[in-house]
N, C-alpha and C positions, 0 to 999 in steps of 0.2 A: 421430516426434520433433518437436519443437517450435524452432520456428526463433528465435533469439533475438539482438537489438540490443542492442550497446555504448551505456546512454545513461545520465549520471549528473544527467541531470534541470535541468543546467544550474549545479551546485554549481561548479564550478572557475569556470568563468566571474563567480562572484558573488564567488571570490576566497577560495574556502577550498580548502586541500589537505587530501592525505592522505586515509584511508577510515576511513568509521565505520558509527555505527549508525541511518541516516536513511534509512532504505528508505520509510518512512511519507509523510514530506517531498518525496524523491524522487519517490515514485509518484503523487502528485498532482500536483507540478510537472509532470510527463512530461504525464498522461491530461488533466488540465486545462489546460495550455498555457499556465501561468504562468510566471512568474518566480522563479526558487529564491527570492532571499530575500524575496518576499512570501509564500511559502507557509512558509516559515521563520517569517517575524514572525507571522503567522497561528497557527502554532503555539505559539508563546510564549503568545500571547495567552488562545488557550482552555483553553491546560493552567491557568491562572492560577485558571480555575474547579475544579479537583481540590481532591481530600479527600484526605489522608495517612492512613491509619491503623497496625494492628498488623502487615498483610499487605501493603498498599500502601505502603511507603515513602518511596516518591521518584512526583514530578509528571512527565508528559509533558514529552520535550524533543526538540525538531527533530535534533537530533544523535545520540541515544541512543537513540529509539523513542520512539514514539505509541501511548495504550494505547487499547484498542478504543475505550471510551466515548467516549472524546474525538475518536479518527477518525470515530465516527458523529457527533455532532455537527459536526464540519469540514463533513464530505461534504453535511450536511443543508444545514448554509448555502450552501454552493456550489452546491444544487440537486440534487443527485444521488441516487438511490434505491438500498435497497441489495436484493438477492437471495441468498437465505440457500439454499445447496445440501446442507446437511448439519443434521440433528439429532439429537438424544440418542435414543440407541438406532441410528440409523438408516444408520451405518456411511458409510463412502464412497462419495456417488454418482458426483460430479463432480471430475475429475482436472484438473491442471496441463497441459491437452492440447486445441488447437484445434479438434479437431474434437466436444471436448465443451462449449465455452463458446462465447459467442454474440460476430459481429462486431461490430467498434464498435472505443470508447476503454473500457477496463474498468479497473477496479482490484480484483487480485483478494486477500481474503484467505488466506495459508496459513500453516501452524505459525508463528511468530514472525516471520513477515515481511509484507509489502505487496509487492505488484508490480503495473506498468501492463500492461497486455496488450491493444497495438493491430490488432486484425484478424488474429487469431492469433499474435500475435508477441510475444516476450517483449522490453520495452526495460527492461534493469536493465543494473546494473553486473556483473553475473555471469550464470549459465544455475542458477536456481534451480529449476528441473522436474524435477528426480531423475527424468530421462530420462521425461517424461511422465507420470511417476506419481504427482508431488505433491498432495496431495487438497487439494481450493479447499475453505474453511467458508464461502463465499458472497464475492459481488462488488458494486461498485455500479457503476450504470450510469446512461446521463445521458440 
């Protein structure tokens, strides 16, 4: 099982309450040692580049979720590489489980969320590892 820290990335302290949907925002704050609300504006600013269409409705928002393109783009600029552990066809390699992800500061992809994950350890605001069996679709690391 996967040991997991209470860490909301710095959000209350920047002076916002209550819980939402900023897993994306948070898990960069955490793994990159930011500042919530410069990773916040950071996000503001590059969803500013999204396209709207017929399936994509709504732009990336630090509160609400970050959509992949635009998390790849973040991570780029911050320096960060990313590592892709799953692909089409190729079923689940790599679980939500320290002893299958590499130490360090990571930020791991999974189903609809972002998580930081420091040297095995999960710091979010909940224990999102469905008991170590979360499949990672790939992490970036720095």
């Amino acid at each position: 099982m996967i040991k997991t820290t209470y860490n909301d990335g710095g959000r209350k302290e920047a002076g916002y309450k209550g819980s939402t949907g900023d897993c994306g925002t948070r898990a960069i704050a955490i793994a990159c040692e930011m500042p919530y609300q410069d990773v916040y504006d950071m996000v503001i600013e590059h969803s500013k580049r999204e396209r709207i269409g017929k399936r994509k409705k709504k732009i990336s928002h630090p509160r609400t979720g970050v959509y992949v393109n635009t998390m790849k783009r973040i991570m780029k600029a911050l320096g960060w590489k990313w590592k892709a552990t799953m692909g089409i066809g190729t079923g689940c390699t790599v679980h939500l489980n320290p002893e299958e992800l590499p130490s360090g500061k990571i930020i791991c992809r999974v189903s609809k969320h972002y998580v930081a994950v420091i040297d095995g350890v999960i710091n979010d605001t909940h224990d999102c590892s469905r008991d170590a069996g979360r499949c990672v679709y790939g992490y970036w690391y720095n």
